[in-house]
C-alpha positions in Angstrom: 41.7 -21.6 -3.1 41.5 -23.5 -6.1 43.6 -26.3 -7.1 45.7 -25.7 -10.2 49.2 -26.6 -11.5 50.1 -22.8 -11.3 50.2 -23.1 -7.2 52.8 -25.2 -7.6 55.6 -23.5 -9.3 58.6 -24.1 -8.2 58.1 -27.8 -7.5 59.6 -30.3 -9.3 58.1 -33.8 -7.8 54.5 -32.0 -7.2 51.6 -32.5 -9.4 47.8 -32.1 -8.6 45.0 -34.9 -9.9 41.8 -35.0 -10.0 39.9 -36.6 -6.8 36.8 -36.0 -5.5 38.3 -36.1 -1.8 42.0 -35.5 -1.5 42.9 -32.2 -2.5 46.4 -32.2 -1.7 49.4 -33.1 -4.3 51.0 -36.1 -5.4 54.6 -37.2 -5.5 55.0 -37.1 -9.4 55.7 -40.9 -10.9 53.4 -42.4 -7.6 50.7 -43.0 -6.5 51.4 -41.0 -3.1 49.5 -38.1 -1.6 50.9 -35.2 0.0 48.4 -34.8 2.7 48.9 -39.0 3.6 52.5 -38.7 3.2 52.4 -35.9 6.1 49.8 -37.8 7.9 51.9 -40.9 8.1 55.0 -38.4 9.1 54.2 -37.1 11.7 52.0 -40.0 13.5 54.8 -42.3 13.2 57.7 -40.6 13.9 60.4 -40.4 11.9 63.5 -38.8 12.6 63.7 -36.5 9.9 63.3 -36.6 5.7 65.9 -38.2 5.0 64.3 -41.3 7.3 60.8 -41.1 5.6 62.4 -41.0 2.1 64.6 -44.1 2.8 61.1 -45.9 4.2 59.1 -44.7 1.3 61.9 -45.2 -1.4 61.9 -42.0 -2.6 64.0 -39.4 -3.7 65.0 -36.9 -0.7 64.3 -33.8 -2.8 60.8 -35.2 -3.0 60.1 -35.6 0.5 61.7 -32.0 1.2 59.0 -30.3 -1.5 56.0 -32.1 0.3 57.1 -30.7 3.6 58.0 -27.5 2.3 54.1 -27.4 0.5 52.5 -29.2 3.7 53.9 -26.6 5.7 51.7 -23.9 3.3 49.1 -25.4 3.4 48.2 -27.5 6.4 44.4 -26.1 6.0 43.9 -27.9 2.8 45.6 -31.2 4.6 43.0 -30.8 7.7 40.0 -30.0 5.4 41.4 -33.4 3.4 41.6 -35.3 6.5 38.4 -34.5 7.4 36.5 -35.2 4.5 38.0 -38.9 4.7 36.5 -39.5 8.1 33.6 -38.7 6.9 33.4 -40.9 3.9 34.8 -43.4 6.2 32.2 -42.8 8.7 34.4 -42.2 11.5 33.8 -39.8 14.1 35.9 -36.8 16.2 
């Protein structure tokens, strides 16, 4: 799958940017990452969206596209998270 801004019609706050690790897309207007934001979601517990977009201080509508595209795409997330470890040296 290649990453290009056609995958992600139909997403307003989603845009993609070049890096050679994270694949995943970016909350447009910050420096957040899709696959970190989900990361930090679901290890940490939050109640729901509307929690993790009052923490984060973004917009709701925002938070509910990066689910909605983490959902699709978890493998890309994985294979993200993975690749980190391994830059970082850190081990299964």
């Amino acid at each position: 799958m290649g990453y290009m801004a056609e995958e992600l019609d139909g997403y307003k706050w989603l845009e993609y940017r070049p890096h050679p690790i994270r694949k995943s897309p970016y909350i447009k207007g910050t420096r957040i990452n899709v696959g970190i934001l989900m990361v930090q979601y679901n290890t940490f517990g939050y109640k729901g969206p509307k929690d993790l977009a009052r923490d984060r201080d973004l917009p709701l509508e925002a938070i509910i596209e990066a689910i909605d595209w983490y959902r699709k795409n978890k493998d890309i997330v994985t294979q993200e998270c993975a690749e980190v470890r391994r830059f970082l040296g850190v081990e299964d």
